[in-house]
C-alpha positions as CSV (number, residue, x, y, z in Angstrom):
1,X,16.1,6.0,-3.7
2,X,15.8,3.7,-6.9
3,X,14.5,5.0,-10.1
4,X,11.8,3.8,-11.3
5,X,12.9,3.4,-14.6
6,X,10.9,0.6,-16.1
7,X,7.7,0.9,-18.2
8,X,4.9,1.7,-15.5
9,X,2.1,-0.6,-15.3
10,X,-0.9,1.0,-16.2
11,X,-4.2,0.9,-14.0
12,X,-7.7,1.1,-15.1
13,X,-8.7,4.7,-13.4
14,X,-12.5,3.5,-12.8
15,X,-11.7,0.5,-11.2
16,X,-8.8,2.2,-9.1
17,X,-11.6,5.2,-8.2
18,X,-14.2,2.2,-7.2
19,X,-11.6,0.2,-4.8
20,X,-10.0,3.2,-3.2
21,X,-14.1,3.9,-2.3
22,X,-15.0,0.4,-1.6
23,X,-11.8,-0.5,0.6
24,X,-12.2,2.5,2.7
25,X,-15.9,1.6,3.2
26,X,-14.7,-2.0,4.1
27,X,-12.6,-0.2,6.9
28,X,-16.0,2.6,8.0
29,X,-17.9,-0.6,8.5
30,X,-15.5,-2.9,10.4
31,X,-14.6,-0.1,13.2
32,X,-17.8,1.5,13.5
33,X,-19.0,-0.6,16.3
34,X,-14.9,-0.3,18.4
35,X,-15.8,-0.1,21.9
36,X,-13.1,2.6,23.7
37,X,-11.3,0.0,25.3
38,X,-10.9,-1.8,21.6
39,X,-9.8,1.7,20.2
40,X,-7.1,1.8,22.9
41,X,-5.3,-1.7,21.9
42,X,-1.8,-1.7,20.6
43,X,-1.0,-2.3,17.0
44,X,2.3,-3.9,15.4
45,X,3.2,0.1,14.4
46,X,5.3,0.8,17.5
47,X,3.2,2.6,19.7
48,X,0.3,3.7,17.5
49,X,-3.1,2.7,19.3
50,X,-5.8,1.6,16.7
51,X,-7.0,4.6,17.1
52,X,-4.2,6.3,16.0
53,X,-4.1,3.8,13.3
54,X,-7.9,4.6,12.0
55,X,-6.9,8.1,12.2
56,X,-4.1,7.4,9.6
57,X,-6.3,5.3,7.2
58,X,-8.5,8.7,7.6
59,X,-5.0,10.5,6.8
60,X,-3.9,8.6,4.1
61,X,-6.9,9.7,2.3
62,X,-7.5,13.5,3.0
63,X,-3.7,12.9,1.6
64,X,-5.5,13.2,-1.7
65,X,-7.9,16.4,-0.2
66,X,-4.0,18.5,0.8
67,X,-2.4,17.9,-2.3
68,X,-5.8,19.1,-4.5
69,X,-5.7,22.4,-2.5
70,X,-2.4,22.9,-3.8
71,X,-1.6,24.4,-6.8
72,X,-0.9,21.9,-9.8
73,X,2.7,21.0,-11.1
74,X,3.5,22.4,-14.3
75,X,4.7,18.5,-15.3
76,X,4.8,15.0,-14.0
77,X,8.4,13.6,-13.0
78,X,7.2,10.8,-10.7
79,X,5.1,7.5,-11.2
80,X,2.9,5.4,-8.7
81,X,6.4,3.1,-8.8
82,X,8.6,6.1,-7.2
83,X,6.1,6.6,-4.7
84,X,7.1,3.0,-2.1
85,X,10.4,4.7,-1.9
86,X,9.3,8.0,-1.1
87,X,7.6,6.8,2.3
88,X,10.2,5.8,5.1
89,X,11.5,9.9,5.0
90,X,7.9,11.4,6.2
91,X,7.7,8.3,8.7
92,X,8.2,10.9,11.7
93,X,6.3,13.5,10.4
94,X,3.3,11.4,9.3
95,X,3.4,9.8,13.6
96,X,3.0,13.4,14.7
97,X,0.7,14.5,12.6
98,X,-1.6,11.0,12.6
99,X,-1.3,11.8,16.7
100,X,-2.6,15.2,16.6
101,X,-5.7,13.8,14.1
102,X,-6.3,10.5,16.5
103,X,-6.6,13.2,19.2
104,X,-9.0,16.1,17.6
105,X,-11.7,13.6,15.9
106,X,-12.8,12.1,19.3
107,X,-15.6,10.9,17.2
108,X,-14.1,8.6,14.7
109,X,-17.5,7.6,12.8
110,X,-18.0,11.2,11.7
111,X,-14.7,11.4,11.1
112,X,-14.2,8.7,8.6
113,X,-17.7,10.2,6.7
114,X,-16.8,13.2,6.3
115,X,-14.0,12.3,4.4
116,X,-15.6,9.4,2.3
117,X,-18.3,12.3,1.2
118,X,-15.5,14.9,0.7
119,X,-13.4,12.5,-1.3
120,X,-16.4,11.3,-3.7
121,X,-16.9,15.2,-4.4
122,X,-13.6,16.0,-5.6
123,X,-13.4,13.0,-7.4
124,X,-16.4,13.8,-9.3
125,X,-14.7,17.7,-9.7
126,X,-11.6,16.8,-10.8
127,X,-9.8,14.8,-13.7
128,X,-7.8,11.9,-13.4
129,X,-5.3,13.8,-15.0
130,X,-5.0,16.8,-12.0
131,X,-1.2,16.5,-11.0
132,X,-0.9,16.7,-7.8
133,X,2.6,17.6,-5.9
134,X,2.9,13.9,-3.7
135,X,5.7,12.8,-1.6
136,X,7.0,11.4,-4.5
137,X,6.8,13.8,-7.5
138,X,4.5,14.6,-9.0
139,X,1.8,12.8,-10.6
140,X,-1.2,12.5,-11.8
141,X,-4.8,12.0,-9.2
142,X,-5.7,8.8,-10.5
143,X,-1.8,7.7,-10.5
144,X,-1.5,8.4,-6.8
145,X,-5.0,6.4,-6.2
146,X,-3.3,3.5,-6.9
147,X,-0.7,4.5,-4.0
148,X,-4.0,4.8,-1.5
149,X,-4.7,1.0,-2.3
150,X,-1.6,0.2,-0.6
151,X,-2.1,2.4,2.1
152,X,-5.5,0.9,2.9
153,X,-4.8,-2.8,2.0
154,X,-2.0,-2.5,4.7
155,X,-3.9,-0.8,7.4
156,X,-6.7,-2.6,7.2
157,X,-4.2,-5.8,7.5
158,X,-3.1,-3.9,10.4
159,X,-6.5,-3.3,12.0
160,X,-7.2,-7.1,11.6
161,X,-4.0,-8.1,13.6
162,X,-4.7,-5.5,16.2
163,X,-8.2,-6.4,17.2
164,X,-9.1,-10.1,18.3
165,X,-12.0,-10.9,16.2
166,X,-12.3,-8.3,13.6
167,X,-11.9,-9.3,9.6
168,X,-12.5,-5.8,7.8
169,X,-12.2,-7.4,4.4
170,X,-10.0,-6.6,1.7
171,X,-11.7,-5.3,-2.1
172,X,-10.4,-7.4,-4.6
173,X,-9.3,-4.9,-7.2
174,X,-7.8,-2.5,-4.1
175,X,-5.7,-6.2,-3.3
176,X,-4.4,-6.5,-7.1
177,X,-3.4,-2.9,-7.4
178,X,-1.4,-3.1,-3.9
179,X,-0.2,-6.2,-4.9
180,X,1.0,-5.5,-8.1
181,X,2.5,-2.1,-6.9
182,X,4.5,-4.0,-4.2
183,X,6.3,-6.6,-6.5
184,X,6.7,-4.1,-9.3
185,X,8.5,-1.9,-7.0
186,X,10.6,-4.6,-5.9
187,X,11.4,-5.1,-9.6
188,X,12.7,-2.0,-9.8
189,X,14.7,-2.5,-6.3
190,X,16.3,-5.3,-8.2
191,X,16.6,-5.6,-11.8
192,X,17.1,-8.4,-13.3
193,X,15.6,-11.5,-14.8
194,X,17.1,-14.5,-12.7
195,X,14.4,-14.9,-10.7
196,X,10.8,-14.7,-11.1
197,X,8.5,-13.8,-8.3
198,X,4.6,-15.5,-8.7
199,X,1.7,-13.7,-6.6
200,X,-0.9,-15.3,-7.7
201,X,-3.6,-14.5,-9.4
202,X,-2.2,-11.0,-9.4
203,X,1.3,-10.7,-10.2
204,X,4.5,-12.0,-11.8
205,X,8.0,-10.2,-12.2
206,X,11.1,-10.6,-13.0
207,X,13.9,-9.2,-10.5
208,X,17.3,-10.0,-9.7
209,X,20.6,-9.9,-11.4
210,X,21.7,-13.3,-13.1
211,X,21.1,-15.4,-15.6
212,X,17.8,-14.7,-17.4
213,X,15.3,-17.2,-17.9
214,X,14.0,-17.3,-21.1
215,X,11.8,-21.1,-21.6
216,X,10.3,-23.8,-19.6
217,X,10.4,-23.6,-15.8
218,X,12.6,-20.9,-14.4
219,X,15.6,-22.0,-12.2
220,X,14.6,-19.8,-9.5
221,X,10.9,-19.2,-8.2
222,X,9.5,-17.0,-5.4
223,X,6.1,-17.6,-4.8
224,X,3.7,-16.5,-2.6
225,X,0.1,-14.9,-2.0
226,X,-1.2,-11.7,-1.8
227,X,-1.8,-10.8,1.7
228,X,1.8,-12.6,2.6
229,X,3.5,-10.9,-0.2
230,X,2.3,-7.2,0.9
231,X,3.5,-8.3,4.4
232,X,6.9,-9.0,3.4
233,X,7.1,-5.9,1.0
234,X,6.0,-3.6,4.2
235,X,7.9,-5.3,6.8
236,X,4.9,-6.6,8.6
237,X,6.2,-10.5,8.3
238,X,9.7,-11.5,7.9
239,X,11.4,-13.5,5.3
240,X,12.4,-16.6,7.0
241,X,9.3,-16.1,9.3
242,X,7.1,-16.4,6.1
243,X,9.5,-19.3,4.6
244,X,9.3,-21.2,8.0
245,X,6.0,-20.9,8.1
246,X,5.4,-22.5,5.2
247,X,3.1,-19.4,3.7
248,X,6.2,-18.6,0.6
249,X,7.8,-21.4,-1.5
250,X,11.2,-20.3,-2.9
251,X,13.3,-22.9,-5.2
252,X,17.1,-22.1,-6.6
253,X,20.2,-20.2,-5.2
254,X,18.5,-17.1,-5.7
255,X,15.6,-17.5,-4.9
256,X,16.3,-15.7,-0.8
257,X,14.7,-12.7,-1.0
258,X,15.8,-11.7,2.4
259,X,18.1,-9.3,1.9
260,X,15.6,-7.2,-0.4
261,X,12.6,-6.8,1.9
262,X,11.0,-5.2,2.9
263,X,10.4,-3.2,-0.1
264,X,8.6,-0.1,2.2
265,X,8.8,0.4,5.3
């Protein structure tokens, strides 16, 4: 797993608490009205209906309620940048468990409120500062909201390709945060400074090993937006899909960023 030994970004905690909140209300509203034979469509996760899939959005969250009821760390070795590595090892046991949870809340309305009022509870009991034992390491609760950005930015992608007609839409600040998590962490996949990777308006890093650009116009440019880029980073769009396709621009020999996504899977 790579180290995430760069200087974290930091992330305003407010504005992290407020889009975690407002992203997963954007996903309460947009499947409340899911008729059964909507909750039984196929997603692009292998064979997860979306009703498994809400049922992971739901898990993704009370993710936060499991690691509160544990006892605290006694110190922080992980960052929000460890945590995209962490992932593809639980993949199994997450599909179990987001089976048994799809299959227990029948009711997916009450469901998804009783864990938007139970999460604004223990967000108003506890500090930002709480470490909580993650996947990852340990870290502190308003570190590991930024995590739940990605996992709600990407499922509610998800949701949207699943079901003809819905557009759940995506919080801008929960966007930036995933965004900027997702090309960080590839960053840190590949260090370097040959080629610089735009996201605009959220994000610009430097990655691969080369040359480092240091004035004007770099020789080698990746470029893309922010829904496309989170694709590629979780394996939802391929790279010469996306290049084809005309939705990334990449100029100079390395400029292919192929062989580094996805960044999560």
């Amino acid at each position: 797993m790579p180290q995430a030994k760069k200087r974290a970004r930091s992330y305003d905690p407010d504005r992290t608490r407020a889009a975690v909140l407002a992203q997963f209300g954007n996903v309460r509203e947009a499947v409340r009205g899911l008729a059964p034979e909507q909750l039984a469509l196929p997603t692009r996760l292998g064979d997860w209906t979306v009703r498994d899939l809400i049922a992971h959005i739901g898990m993704a969250l009370t993710a936060v309620h499991r690691a509160l009821d544990r006892p605290a760390p006694p110190r922080q070795d992980a960052q929000p940048l460890d945590w995209p590595f962490a992932t593809a090892g639980s993949a199994a046991a997450i599909a179990g468990f987001t089976r048994e949870l799809a299959a227990e809340h029948p009711d997916l309305d009450a469901y998804l409120g009783d864990i938007d009022r139970s999460l604004r509870a223990l967000l108003a009991e506890h500090p930002g500062g709480r470490l909580l034992a993650t996947n990852a390491g340990a870290m502190p609760l308003d570190d590991y909201l930024v995590t739940r950005t990605v996992e709600l930015v990407v499922h509610t992608d998800d949701l949207n390709a699943a079901v003809p007609g819905l557009e759940a839409p995506c919080d801008r600040q929960a966007l930036a945060a995933a965004t900027r998590l997702l090309a960080d962490a590839l960053a840190v996949k590949a260090p370097g400074g040959s080629t610089e990777v735009r996201v605009p308006p959220y994000a610009v890093v430097q990655c691969v090993e080369g040359p480092r650009h240091t004035r004007g116009t770099p020789p080698n440019v990746v470029e893309t937006d922010p829904l496309t880029w989170i694709r590629l980073a979780t394996g939802r769009v391929a790279w010469k899909d996306a290049v084809a396709g005309a939705k990334v621009s990449a100029s100079g020999e390395r400029a292919d960023l192929g062989g580094l996504l996805p960044v999560m899977s």
